[in-house]
N, C-alpha and C positions, 0 to 999 in steps of 0.2 A: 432675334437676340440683339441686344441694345451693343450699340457698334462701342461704346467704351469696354464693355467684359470681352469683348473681343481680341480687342486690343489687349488687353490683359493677357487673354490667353497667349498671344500670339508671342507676347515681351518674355512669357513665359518660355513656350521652347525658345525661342532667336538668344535667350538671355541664362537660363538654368537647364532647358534641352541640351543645346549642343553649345550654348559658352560661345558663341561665336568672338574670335579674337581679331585686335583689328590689323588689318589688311589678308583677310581670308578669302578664300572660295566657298560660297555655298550654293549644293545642289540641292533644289528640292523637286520631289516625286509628287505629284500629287495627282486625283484623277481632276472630271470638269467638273463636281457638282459645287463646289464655292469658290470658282474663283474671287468674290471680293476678299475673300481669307487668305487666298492666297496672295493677293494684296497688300493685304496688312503686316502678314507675316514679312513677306521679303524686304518691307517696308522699314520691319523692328530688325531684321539684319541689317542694312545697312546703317540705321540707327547705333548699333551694337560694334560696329567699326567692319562691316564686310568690304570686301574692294569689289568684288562683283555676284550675282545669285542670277544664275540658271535654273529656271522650271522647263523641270521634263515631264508632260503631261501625257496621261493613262486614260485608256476606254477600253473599257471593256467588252463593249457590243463590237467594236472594230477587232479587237482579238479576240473572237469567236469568226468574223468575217476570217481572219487569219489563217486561225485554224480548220476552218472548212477548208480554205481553196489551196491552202498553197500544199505541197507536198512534204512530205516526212525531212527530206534534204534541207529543205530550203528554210522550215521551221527551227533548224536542228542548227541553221550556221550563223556563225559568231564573225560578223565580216570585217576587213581591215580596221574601216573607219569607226568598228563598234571597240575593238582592240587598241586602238590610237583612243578615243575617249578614255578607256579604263586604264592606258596607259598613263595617262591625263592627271588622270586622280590618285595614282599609286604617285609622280614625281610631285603634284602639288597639296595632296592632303589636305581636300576639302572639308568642311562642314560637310554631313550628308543630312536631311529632312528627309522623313516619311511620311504623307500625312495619310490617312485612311479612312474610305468612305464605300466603298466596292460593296455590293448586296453578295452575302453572301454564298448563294447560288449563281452567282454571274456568271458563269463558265458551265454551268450546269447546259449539258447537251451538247458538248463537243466532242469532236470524236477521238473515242480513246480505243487504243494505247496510242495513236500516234501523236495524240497531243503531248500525253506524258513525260514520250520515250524523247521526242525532240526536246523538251525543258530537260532533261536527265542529262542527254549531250551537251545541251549548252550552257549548263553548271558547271558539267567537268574545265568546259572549257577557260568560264571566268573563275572560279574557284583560285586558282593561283595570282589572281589580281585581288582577290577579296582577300587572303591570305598574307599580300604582301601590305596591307593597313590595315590589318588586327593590330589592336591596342597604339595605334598611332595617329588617328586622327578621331573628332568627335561626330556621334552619330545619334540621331531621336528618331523614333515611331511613336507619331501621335495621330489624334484621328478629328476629322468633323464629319457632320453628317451627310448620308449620301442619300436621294428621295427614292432610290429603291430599298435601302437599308432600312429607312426611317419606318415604311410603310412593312416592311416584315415583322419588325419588332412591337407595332403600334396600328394593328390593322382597322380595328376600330374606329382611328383618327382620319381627315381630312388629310394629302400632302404637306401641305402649310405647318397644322398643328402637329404632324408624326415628325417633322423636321426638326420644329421647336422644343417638342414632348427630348428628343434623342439628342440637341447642342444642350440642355438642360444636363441627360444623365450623362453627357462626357463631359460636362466643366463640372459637375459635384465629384466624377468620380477621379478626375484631376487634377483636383484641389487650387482649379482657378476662379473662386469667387475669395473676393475682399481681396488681400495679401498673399494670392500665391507664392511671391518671393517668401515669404518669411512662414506660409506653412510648408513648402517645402524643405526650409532648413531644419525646423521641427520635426518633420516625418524622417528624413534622412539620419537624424541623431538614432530616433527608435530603431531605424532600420541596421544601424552601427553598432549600436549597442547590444541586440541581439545575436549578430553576428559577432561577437566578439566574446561572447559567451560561448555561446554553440562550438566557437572556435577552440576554448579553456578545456572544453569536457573530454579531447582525446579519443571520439569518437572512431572506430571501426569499421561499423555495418548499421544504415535503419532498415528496421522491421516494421513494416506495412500491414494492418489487420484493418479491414471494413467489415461491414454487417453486408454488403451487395456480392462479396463473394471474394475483396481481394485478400490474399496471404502471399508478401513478395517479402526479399530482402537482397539487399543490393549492400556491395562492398565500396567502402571508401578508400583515396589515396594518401597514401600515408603522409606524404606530404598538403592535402587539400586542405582547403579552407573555404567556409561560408561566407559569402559576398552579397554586397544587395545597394539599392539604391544608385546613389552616384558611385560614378567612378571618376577614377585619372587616366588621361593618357599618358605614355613613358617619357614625354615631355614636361610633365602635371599638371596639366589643365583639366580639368575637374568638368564634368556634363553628365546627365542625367539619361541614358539610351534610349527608357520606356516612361512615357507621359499618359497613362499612369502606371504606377508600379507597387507592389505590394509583399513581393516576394523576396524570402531567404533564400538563395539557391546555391548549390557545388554543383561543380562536375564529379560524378563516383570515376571510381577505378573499372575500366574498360575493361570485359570479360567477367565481370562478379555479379551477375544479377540472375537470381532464381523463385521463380513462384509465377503466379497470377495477378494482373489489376485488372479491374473493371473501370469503362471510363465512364465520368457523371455525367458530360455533359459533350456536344457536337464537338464535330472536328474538321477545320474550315482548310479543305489542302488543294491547290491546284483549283481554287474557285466554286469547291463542291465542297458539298458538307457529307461527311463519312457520322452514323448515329450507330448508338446502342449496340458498342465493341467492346471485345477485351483483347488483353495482348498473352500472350503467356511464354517466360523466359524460360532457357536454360544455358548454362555456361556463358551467362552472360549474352545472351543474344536468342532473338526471337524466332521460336521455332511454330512457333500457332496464333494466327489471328481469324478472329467472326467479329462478323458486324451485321448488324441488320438493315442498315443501308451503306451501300457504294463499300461491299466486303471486298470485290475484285481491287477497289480503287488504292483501300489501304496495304491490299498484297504489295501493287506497285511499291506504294512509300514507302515500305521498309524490305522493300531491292532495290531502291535506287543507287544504292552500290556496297560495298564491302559494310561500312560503317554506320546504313542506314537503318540495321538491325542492332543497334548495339545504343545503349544510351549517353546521353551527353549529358544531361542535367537531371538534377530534384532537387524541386523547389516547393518550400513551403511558404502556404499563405490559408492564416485561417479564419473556419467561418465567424462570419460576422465582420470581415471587411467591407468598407462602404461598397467596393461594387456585391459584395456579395448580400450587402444587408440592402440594396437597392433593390431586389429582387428580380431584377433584368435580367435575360438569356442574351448577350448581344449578339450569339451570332460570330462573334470576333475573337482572334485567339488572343489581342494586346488584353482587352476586356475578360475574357472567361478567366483566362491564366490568371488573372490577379483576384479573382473571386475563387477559388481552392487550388487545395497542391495538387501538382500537375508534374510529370515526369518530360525530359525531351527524347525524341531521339534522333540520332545524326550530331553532329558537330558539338563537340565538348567546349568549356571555356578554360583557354591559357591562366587566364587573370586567377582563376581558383587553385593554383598552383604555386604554394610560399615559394619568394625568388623568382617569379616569372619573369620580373626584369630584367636582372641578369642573364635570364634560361632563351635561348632559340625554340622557334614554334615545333621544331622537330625533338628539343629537350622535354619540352611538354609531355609532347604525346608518348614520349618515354615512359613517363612517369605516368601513364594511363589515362591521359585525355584521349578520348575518342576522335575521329576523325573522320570528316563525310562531308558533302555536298547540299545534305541538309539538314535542316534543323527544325523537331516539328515536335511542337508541344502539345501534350491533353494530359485534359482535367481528369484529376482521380480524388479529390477531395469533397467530401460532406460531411455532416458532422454526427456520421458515426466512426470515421475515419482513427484512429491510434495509429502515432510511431514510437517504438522505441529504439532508442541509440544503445551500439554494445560497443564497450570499450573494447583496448586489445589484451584486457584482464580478464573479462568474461560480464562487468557490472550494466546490469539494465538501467539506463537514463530515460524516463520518459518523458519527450520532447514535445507529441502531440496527446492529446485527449478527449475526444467527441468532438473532434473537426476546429480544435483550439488550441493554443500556445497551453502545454503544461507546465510552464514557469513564467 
């Protein structure tokens, strides 16, 4: 890929991802498969005014070494100096980067439950540090390609060209060719304006009908509201979370969700891919899940505690969005999510709660945000897909229509 669109990309998160302000801290995640990107990137933060960028770099063949040898304890603890970093970031409010490139099956063959059940401990444990910089500092998930990724998606190809074929469908579907700056402020309008509709209508409860089998409906809070795109921190500074991003999304009211979904497309958890599932609620929370592969896997996920059964978001995004009109499987839940509506479960979002500002993270959840350790999204959209919205008069709004905006 020609080292200038790169560059582009990169100006993109360090500049409209996370807004880096100057004299910040930025942490970036990233695994090894580019680091010249990772280069470039840290390169356009301090461009952007960083005062220092820390890369914390990821393997994934070493954490499968991990998890073979070490024991269920040892995988499971969260050690001083891991608590002094996150203490780190709670007093300094870094920039955080995600960049993502991990083959979807990379964790495929470790051994479970005790891989699981060690990640489920040591959630609980940071959980109240991720907690303590909700909505207070800026954070992106973006992705470049990874050469086991490239070659799942593009098997056909040579490494070389599966690499090229997939930095290709993640700058089309990230709107980093020409001007990214200025089509993202154009996509961000669409994204605002929609929600500010959706926001007008007074909405209830949507009702979920597919032709695959789903019949759900899920209760909204009276006080919620649809959000999407950029956001602000309570400071206002303004970043973009997901590079790319396509979705309308609320958090619903916590205990109101009933029926069945089928999900369209994989579900990438704990480094495994869980396929051809459905979930089925009642009173708000999940009492039946099948899958045809890794069923055990997804029992885990939605026990990984109190609030892992119970939903945190629905988000619409519909067909015929460019990753969706790409025709790519990536594999990836930043990617699939923004190619159809997709439901979360685990952790609700504060920000979808008018006056969140004002409100304490414990006021939130008052008002039926959800609350959990995780947050785990699948696709439930295609376009046979219908929702309709019901007001608290009883009037049907329909919102979707064969897997598309009905307005």
């Amino acid at each position: 890929m020609k080292k200038t669109i790169l560059k582009n990309y990169a100006r993109l998160i360090a500049r409209v991802g996370v807004n880096v302000q100057k004299g910040q801290e930025v942490i970036l995640t990233a695994g090894l498969d580019q680091p010249e990107f990772v280069r470039l990137l840290a390169e356009e933060c301090y461009r952007a005014g960083a005062r220092k960028v820390r890369v914390e770099w990821e393997y994934d063949p070493l954490t499968k070494v991990h998890a073979k040898w070490q024991k269920e304890k040892v995988l499971s603890e969260v050690t001083e100096w891991e608590k002094a970093k996150l203490q780190h970031m709670v007093d300094t409010l870094p920039c955080r980067i995600f960049l993502e490139s991990s083959d979807p099956d990379a964790l495929s063959g470790v051994p479970q439950p005790k891989y699981s059940d060690a990640m489920q401990a040591r959630r609980r444990i940071t959980k109240p540090y991720r907690d303590a910089i909700e909505n207070v500092h800026q954070w992106c998930i973006a992705a470049v390609p990874g050469e086991a990724w490239a070659k799942k998606l593009f098997p056909g190809l040579t490494k070389k060209q599966a690499e090229e074929k997939l930095w290709e469908a993640i700058l089309k579907a990230s709107r980093a060719w020409d001007d990214p700056v200025k089509a993202w402020q154009e996509h961000n309008t669409d994204l605002h304006e929609r929600c500010a509709f959706l926001n007008s209508l007074g909405l209830k409860k949507l009702h979920y009908t597919s032709k695959k089998g789903t019949d759900f409906t899920v209760g909204l809070i009276e006080d919620g509201m649809f959000v999407a795109g950029a956001s602000d921190t309570l400071k206002g500074v303004t970043y973009n979370p997901n590079i790319p991003s396509e979705e309308v999304f609320i958090s619903p009211m916590r205990g109101e969700a009933e029926g069945i979904v089928y999900a369209t497309k994989p579900l990438s958890f704990m480094g495994q891919l869980i396929e051809d599932f459905s979930v089925r609620f009642e009173g708000g929370k999940v009492v039946e899940v099948h899958a045809g592969k890794n069923e055990e896997l997804l029992k885990k996920m939605v026990s990984m505690d109190e609030g892992a059964s119970y939903l945190g978001e629905c988000a619409l995004v519909p067909a015929g969005s460019p990753i969706d009109a790409s025709g790519i499987l990536f594999y990836n839940t930043l990617f699939d999510e923004n190619a159809a509506c997709h439901l979360a479960l685990g952790e609700g979002f504060p920000e979808c709660v008018k006056g969140f500002e004002d409100m304490t993270l414990e006021e939130c959840r008052k008002k039926g945000i959800n609350e959990s350790i995780i947050h785990e999204d699948f696709m439930i959209g295609d376009d046979t897909l219908n929702i309709d919205g019901i007001t608290a008069s009883g009037k049907l709004i329909h919102i979707f229509k064969n897997g598309a905006w009905a307005f």
